[in-house]
C-alpha positions as CSV (number, residue, x, y, z in Angstrom):
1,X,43.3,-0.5,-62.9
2,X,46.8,0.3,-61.1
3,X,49.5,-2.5,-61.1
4,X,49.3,-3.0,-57.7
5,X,45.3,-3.3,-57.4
6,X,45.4,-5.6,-60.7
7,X,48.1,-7.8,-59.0
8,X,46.2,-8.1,-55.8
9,X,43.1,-8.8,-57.2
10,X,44.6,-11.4,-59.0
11,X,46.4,-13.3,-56.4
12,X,42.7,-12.8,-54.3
13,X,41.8,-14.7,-57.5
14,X,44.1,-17.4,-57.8
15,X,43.8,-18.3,-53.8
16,X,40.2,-18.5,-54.0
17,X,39.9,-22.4,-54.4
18,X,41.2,-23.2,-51.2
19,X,38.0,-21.1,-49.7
20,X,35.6,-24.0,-51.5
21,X,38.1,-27.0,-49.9
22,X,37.0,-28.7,-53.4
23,X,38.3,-29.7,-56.7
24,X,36.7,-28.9,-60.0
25,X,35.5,-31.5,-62.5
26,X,32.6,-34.3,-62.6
27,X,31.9,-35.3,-59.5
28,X,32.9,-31.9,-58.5
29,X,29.9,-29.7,-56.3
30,X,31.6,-26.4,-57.3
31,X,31.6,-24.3,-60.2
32,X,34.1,-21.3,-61.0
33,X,33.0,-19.2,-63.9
34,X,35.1,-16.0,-64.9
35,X,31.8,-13.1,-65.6
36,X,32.3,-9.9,-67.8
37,X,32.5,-8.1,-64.3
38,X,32.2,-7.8,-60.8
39,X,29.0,-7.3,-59.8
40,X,29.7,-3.8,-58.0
41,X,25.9,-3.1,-57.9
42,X,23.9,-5.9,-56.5
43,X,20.4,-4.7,-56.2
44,X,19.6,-6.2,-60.5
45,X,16.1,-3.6,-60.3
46,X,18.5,-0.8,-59.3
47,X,21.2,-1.3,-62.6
48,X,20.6,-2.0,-66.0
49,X,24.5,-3.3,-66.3
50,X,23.9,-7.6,-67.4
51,X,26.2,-8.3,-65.1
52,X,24.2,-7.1,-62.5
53,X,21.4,-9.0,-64.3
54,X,23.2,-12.0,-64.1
55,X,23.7,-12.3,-60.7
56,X,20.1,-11.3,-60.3
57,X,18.6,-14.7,-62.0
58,X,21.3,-16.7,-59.4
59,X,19.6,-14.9,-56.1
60,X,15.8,-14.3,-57.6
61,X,13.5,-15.6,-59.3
62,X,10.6,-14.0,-61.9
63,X,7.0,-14.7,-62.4
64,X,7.2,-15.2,-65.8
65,X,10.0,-16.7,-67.9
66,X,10.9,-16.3,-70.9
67,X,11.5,-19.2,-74.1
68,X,14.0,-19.4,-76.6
69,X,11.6,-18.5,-79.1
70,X,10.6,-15.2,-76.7
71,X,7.0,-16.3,-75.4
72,X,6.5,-15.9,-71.9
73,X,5.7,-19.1,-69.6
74,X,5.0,-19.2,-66.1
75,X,7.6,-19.5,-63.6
76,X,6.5,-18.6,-60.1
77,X,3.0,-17.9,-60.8
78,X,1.3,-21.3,-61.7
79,X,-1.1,-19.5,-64.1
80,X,-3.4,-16.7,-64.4
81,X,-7.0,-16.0,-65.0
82,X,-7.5,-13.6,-68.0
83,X,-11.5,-12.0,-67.7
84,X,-13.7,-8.9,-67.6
85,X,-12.5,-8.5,-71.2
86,X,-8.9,-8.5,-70.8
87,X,-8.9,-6.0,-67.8
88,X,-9.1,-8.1,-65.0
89,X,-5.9,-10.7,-64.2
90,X,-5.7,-12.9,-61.7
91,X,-2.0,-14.3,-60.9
92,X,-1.5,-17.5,-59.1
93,X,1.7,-18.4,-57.5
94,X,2.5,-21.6,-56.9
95,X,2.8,-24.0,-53.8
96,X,5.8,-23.9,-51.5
97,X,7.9,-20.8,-52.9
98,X,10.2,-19.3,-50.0
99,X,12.8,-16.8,-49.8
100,X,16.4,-17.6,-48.8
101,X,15.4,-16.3,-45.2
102,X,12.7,-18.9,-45.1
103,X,9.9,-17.2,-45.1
104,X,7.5,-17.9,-47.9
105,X,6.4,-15.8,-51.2
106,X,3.5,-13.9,-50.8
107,X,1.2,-11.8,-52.7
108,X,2.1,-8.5,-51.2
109,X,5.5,-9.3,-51.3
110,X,4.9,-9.6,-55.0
111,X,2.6,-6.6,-55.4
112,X,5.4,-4.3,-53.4
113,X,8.5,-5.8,-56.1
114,X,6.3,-5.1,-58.9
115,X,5.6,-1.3,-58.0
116,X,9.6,-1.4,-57.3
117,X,10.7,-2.2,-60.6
118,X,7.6,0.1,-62.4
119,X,9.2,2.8,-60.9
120,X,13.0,1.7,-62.7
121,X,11.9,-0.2,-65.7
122,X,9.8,0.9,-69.1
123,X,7.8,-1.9,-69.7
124,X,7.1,-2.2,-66.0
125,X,6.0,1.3,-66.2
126,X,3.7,0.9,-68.7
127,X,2.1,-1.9,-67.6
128,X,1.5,0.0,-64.3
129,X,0.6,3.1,-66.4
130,X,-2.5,0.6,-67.8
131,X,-3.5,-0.5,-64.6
132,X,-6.3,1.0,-62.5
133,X,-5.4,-1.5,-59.1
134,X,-3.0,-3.8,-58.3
135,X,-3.9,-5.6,-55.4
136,X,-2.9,-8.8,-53.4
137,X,-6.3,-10.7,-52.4
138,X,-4.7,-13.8,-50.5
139,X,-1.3,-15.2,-50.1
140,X,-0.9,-16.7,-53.5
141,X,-3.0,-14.3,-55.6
142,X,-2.1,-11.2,-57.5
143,X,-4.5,-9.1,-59.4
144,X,-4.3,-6.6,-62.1
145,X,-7.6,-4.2,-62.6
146,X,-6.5,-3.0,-65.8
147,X,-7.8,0.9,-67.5
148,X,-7.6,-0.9,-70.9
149,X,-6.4,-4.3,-72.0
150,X,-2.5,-5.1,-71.9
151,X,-1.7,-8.4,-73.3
152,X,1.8,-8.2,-72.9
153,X,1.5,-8.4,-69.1
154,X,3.6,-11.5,-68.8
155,X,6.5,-10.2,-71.1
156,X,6.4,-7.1,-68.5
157,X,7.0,-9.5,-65.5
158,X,8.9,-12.3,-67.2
159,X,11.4,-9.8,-69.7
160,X,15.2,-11.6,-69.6
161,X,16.5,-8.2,-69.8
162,X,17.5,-5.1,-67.6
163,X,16.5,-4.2,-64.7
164,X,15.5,-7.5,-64.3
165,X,12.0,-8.3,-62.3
166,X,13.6,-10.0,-59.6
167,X,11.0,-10.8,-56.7
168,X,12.1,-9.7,-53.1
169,X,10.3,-9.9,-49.9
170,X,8.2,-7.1,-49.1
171,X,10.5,-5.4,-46.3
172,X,13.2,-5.0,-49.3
173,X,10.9,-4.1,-52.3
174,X,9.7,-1.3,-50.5
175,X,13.4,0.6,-50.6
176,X,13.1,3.4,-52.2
177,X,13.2,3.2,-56.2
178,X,16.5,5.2,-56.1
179,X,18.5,3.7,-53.3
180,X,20.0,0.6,-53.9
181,X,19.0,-2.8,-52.2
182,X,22.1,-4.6,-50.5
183,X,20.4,-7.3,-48.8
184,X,20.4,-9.7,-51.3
185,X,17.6,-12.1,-50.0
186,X,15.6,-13.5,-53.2
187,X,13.8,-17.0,-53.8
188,X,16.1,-18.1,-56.5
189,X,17.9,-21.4,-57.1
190,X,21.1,-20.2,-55.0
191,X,22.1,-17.2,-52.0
192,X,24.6,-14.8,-52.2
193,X,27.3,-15.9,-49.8
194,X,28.2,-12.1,-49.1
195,X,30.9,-12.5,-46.3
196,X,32.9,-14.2,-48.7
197,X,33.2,-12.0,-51.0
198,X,36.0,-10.0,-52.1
199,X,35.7,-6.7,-54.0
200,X,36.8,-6.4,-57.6
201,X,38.0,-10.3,-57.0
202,X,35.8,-13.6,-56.0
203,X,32.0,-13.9,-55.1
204,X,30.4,-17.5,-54.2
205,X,26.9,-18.3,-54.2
206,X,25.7,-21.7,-52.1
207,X,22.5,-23.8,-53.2
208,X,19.3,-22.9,-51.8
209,X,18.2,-26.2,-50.5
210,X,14.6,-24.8,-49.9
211,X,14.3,-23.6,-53.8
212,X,11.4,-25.3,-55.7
213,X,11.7,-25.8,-59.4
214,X,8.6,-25.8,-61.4
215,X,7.3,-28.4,-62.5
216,X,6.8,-30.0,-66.5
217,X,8.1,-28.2,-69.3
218,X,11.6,-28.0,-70.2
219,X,14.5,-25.9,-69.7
220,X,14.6,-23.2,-72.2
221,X,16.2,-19.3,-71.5
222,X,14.9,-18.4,-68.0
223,X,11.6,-20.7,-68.7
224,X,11.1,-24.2,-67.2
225,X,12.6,-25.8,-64.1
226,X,15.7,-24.6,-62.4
227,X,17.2,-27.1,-60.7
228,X,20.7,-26.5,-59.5
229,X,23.6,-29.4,-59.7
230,X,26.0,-27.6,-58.0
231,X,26.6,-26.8,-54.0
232,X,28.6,-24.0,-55.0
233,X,28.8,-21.4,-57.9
234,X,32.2,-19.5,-57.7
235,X,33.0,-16.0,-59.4
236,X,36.5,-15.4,-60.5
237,X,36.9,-11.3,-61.2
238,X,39.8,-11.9,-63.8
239,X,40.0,-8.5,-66.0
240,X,43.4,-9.3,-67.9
241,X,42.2,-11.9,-71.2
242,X,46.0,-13.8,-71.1
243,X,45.4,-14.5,-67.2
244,X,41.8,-15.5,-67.6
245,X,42.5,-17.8,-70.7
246,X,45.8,-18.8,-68.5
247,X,43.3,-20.0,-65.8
248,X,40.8,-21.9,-67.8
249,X,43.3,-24.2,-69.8
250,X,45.2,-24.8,-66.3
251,X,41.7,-25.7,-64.5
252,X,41.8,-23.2,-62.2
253,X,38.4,-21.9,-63.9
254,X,36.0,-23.8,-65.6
255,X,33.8,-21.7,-67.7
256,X,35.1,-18.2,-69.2
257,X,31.7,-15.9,-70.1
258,X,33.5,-13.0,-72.4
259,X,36.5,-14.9,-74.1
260,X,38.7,-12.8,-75.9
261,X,38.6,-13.4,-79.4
262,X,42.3,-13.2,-80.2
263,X,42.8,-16.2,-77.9
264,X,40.7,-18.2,-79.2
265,X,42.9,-20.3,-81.2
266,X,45.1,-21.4,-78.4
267,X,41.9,-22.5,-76.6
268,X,40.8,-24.9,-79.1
269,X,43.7,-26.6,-79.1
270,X,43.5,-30.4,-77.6
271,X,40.0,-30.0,-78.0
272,X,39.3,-29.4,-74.4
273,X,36.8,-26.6,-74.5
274,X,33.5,-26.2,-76.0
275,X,32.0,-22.6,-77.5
276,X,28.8,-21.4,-78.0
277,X,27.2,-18.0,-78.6
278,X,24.7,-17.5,-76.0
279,X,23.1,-14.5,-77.0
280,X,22.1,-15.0,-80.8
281,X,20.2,-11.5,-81.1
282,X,23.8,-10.4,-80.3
283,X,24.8,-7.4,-78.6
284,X,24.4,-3.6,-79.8
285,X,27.3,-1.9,-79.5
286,X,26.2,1.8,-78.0
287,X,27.9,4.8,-77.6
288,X,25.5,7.1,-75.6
289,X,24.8,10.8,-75.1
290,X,24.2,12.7,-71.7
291,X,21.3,14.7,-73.2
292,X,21.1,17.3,-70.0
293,X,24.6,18.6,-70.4
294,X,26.2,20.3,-73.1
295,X,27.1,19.6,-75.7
296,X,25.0,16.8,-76.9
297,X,21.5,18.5,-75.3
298,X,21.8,19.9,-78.8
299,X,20.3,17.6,-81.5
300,X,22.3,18.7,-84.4
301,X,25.3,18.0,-82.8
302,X,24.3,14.4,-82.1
303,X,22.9,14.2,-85.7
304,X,26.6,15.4,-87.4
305,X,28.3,13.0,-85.3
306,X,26.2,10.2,-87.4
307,X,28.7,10.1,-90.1
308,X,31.7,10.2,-87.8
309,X,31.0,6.6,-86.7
310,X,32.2,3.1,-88.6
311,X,30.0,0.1,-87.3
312,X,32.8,-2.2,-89.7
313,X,35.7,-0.9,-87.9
314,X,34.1,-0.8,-84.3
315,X,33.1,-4.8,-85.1
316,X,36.5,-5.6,-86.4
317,X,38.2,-4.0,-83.5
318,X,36.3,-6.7,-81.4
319,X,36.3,-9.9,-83.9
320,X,38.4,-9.2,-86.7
321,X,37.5,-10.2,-89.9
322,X,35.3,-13.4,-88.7
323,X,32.5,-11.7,-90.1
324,X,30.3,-14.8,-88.2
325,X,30.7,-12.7,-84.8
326,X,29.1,-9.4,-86.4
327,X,27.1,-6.9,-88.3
328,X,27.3,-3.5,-89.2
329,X,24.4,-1.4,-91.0
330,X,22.6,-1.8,-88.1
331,X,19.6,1.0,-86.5
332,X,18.0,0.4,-83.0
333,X,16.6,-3.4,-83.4
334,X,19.5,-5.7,-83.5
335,X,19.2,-7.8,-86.9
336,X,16.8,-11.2,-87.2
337,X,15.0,-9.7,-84.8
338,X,10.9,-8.7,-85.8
339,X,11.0,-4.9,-86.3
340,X,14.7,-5.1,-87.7
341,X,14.5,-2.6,-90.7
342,X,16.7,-0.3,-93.0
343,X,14.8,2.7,-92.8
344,X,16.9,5.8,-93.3
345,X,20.2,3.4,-92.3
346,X,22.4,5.0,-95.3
347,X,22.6,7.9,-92.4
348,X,25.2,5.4,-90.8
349,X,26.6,3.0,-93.4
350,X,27.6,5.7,-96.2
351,X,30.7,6.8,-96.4
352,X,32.5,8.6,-93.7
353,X,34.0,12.3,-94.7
354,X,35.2,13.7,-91.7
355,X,35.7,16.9,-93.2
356,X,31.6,17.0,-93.3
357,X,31.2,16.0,-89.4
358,X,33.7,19.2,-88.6
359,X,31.6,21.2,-91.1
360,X,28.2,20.1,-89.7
361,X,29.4,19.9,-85.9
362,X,30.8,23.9,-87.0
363,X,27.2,24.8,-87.9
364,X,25.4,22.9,-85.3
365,X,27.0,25.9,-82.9
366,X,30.4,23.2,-82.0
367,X,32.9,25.3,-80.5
368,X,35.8,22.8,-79.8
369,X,34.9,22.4,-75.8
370,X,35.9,19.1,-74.4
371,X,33.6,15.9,-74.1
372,X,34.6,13.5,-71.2
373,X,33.9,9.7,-72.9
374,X,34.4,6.7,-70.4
375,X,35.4,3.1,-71.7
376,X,35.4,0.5,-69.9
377,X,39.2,-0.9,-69.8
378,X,38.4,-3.5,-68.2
379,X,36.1,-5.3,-70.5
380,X,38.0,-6.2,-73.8
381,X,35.2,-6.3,-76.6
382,X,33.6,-2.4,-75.1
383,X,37.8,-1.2,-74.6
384,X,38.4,-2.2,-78.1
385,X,34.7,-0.8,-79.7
386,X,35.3,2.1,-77.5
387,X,38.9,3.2,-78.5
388,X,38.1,2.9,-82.0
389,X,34.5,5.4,-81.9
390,X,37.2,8.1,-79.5
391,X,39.6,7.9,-82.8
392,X,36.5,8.5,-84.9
393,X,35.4,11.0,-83.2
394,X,38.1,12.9,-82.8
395,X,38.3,12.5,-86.5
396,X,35.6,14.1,-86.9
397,X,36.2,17.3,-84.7
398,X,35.3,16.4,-81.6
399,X,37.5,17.4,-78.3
400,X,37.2,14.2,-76.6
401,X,38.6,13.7,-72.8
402,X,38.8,9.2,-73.0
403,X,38.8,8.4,-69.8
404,X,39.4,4.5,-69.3
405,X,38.2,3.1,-66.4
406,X,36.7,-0.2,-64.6
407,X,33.3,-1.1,-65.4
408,X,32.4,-0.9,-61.9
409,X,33.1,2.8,-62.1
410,X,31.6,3.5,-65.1
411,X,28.3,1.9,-64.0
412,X,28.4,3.8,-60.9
413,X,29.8,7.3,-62.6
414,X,26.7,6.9,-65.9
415,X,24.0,7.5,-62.7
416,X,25.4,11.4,-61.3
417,X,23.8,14.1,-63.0
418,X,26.6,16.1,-62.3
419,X,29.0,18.4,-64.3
420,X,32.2,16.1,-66.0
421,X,33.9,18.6,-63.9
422,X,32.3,17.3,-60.6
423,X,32.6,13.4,-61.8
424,X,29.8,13.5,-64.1
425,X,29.8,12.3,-68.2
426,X,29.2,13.1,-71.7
427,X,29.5,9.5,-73.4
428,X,30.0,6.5,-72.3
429,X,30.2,3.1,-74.4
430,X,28.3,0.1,-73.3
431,X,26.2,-2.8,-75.6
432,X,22.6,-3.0,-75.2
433,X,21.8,-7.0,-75.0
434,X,19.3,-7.8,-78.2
435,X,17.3,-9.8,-76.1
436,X,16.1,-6.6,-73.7
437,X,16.1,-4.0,-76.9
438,X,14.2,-6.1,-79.7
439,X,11.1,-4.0,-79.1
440,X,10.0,-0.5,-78.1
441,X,8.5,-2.2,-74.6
442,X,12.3,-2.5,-72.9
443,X,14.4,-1.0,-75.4
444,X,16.7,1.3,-72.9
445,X,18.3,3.5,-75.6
446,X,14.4,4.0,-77.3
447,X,12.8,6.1,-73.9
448,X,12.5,9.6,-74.5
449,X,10.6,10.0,-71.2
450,X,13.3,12.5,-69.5
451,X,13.9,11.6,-66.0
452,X,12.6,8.6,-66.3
453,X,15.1,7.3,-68.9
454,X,17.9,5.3,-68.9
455,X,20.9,7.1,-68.2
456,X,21.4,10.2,-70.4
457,X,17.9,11.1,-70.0
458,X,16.4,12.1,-73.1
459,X,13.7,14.0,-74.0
460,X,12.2,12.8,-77.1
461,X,8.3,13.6,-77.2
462,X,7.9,11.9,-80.9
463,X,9.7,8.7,-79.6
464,X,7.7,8.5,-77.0
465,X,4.3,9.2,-79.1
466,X,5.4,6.6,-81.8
467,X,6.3,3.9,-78.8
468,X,2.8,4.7,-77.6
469,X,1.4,3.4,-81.0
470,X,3.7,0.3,-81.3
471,X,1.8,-0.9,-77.7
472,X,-1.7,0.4,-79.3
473,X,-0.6,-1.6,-82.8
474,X,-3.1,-4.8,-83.5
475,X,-0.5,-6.7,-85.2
476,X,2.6,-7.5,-86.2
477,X,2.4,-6.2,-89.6
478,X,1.3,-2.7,-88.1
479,X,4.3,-3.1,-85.5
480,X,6.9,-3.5,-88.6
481,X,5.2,-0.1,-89.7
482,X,5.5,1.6,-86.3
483,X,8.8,0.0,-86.5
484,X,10.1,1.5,-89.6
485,X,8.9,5.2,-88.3
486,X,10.6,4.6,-85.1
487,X,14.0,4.5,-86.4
488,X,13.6,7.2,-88.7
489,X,12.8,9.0,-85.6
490,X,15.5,7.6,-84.1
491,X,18.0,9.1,-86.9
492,X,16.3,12.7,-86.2
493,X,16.5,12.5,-82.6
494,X,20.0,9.8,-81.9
495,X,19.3,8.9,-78.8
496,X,22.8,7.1,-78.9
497,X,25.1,5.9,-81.7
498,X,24.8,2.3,-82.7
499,X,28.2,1.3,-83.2
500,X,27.1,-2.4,-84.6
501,X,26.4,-5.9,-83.2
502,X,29.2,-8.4,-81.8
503,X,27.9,-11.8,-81.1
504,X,30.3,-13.3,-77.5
505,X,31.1,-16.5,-77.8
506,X,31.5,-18.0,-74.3
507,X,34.4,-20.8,-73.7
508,X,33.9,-23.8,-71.1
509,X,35.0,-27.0,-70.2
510,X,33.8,-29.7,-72.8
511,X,32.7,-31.7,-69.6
512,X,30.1,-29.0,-69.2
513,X,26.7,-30.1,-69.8
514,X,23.1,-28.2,-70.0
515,X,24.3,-24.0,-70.6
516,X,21.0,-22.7,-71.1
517,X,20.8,-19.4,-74.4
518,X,21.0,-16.2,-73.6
519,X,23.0,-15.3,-70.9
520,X,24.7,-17.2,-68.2
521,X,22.4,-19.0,-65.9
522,X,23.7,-21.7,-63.3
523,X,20.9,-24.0,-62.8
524,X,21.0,-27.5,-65.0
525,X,24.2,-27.2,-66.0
526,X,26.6,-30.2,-65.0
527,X,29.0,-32.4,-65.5
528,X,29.2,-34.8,-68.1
């Protein structure tokens, strides 16, 4: 970001209270919150970038939620009707769901999102690949006429990660798969007040007094009832760490998502501010290939690169030596998770001899051309991961054009197809949230399926195949198994490099009550 952007934005910043014409603090009805981003993309089908995702659960809401201990519960749908031998579903939505414009949820309305995010999202896409029909009968029904039985039709509806399954209204679902959706009209717990906001700078979001929590159960990730304490929820786009953590301990701000860790001391003096890891099946740090362009259509090339690449130094770039906030030797599943496994990891944990990488990228057909790699400058933890993999790399003999830029550009760059000389890519670092890429169903960097994949598009037939069997697996013990010959797959085909797993701590004020896990959400949380 230039000087003079980076100023303005944060003077936009700083003058944004006086838009709310309300303090902070308990008795307060506003809430300002400093994300990883701005939101640059709104439509959270469209993206897979989390922040994207986390605006998405503020606007919309899901059929299905999901627990803290990953089982799916209903959330707009009241129930469903499992019969016919597990081919036949029957999805009921519960009573009095309306969007922000106030006209109600309905089945087609549902049936249209659905088909929306299919045509964006893997596990979407194979549900929809296992269904014969999907209809809606009445207003408040849904039904799946299934070619064979797919159990995990919740976790396909309800999953926490990206592209999320935000419902729309009929008239917006049916936008084209590949054109963005700017109208941000969802049922969620809060609208998107979108004449205040200000690019690269502030966004606000008002309560939606027409929103109906569910009812019973309890509060648990995107599960349970949602039921919003605040009038107000207030974005503060603050890119520079010493302004943000300047804005949190002068109460300008009252909750920091991505807190740099090498402020973290001065924050916990006076004991004013609370911390808490949200995500605890961290986040995978990522450093992924364009697979259509040269040179990393070739696999070899991607395979030498394996021993360029030290997760240890990538993590400590981020956290230091607090070996609490991550974990290298890690493959595709981020660790604790159920198919985390060591299968074939020495590939990535031995030692590194740079002198091999030049030797292997040499007989992989290498000759020296340059590799444009964006970082995102703008979000610490990827800026620091980032710069230390370029070093690596270039270590290792690879001509590497670092480009670092805003997030918001990179997210909108990673989608063109195009040359790097026509504002297209050849890497670009990002993490991978655990709780999306625990399993072949939504794992991003896992799709082989070409076109269809997450950007980079891959081509990985045997991925694909072995994906195929975790879905067919009876078990959990057979999923391990499938597991274990996925990622030595993976280390055959590197679909990306995993560059580790950094566990954010998020920083608030210790007034703050009821932050849900996961991710940031807005509803219950409160004053004390």
């Amino acid at each position: 970001m230039q000087r003079r952007a980076f100023l303005a934005s944060t003077a936009a910043v700083l003058a944004a209270p006086r838009l709310a014409a309300a303090q902070s603090g308990p008795g307060s009805r506003v809430l300002r919150f400093i994300p990883e981003s701005d939101a640059t993309v709104l439509d959270p089908v469209w993206t897979t970038a989390t922040v994207t995702r986390n605006h998405g659960y503020l606007v919309f809401d899901t059929l299905y939620g999901q627990a803290d201990d990953f089982s799916m519960q209903p959330q707009m749908v009241e129930g469903h009707l499992v019969e016919e031998d597990g081919l036949r579903w029957t999805l009921t939505l519960r009573e009095g769901l309306r969007f922000h414009d106030g006209e109600p949820v309905r089945g087609i309305d549902c049936v249209a999102s659905i088909r929306r995010i299919a045509a964006r999202d893997a596990f979407a896409a194979a549900l929809m690949a296992a269904t014969e029909e999907l209809s809606a009968p009445t207003d408040r029904t849904i039904v799946f006429r299934l070619k064979k039985r797919f159990p995990l039709l919740p976790n396909a509806l309800g999953k926490t990660g990206t592209s999320m399954p935000a419902i729309m209204p009929e008239r917006l679902a049916r936008t084209d798969p590949g054109t963005r959706v700017t109208e941000m009209v969802g049922s969620g717990p809060f609208r998107y007040l979108a004449r205040e906001h200000v690019d690269g700078a502030f966004s606000a979001y008002g309560r939606f007094d027409g929103y109906k929590p569910r009812e019973g159960g309890s509060a648990s990730f995107t599960a349970g009832p949602k039921v919003a304490h605040f009038d107000r929820i207030e974005w503060r786009i603050i890119p520079d760490p010493a302004t943000a953590a300047g804005a949190l301990m002068n109460g300008e701000v009252d909750w920091w998502q991505q807190a740099a860790i090498d402020l973290m001391p001065m924050l916990s003096r006076g004991n004013r501010f609370s911390t808490m890891v949200q995500d605890v099946s961290g986040n995978l740090g990522t450093l992924r290939f364009n697979h259509l362009l040269p040179p990393f259509d070739n696999p070899a090339i991607r395979r030498a690169l394996l021993g360029a690449i030290s997760q240890a130094d990538c993590m400590q770039a981020i956290a230091g030596s607090d070996a609490s906030l991550w974990k290298d030797g890690v493959g595709p599943f981020p660790p604790d998770t159920p198919l985390a496994n060591s299968a074939g990891i020495e590939v990535i944990s031995g030692k590194r001899d740079y002198d091999k990488v030049k030797r292997d990228l040499a007989a992989a057909g290498y000759k020296g051309e340059p590799v444009v790699m964006m970082v995102a400058g703008d979000y610490p933890a990827q800026s620091a991961m980032g710069l230390v993999a370029a070093d690596a790399l270039k270590r290792g003999g690879l001509n590497v054009d670092l480009q670092v830029l805003d997030w918001g550009t990179v997210v909108q760059r990673r989608a063109k197809k195009d040359s790097p000389q026509a504002g297209g890519w050849n890497l670009f670092i990002t993490f991978l949230t655990g709780t999306n890429n625990f399993d072949p169903a939504s794992h991003l960097g896992l799709r082989g399926n070409g076109a269809g994949a997450w950007f980079g598009w891959p081509t990985l037939p045997r991925l694909e195949a072995l994906r195929q069997d975790w879905f067919d697996a009876p078990d959990l013990a057979a999923q391990k198994q499938v597991g274990e010959a996925i990622q030595r797959q993976f280390w055959d085909d590197v679909p990306y490099l995993p560059l580790g797993v950094y566990y954010q701590p998020t920083v608030f004020s210790k007034r703050l009550t009821g932050l849900r896990s996961g991710f940031p959400q807005f509803y219950d949380v409160r004053w004390s």
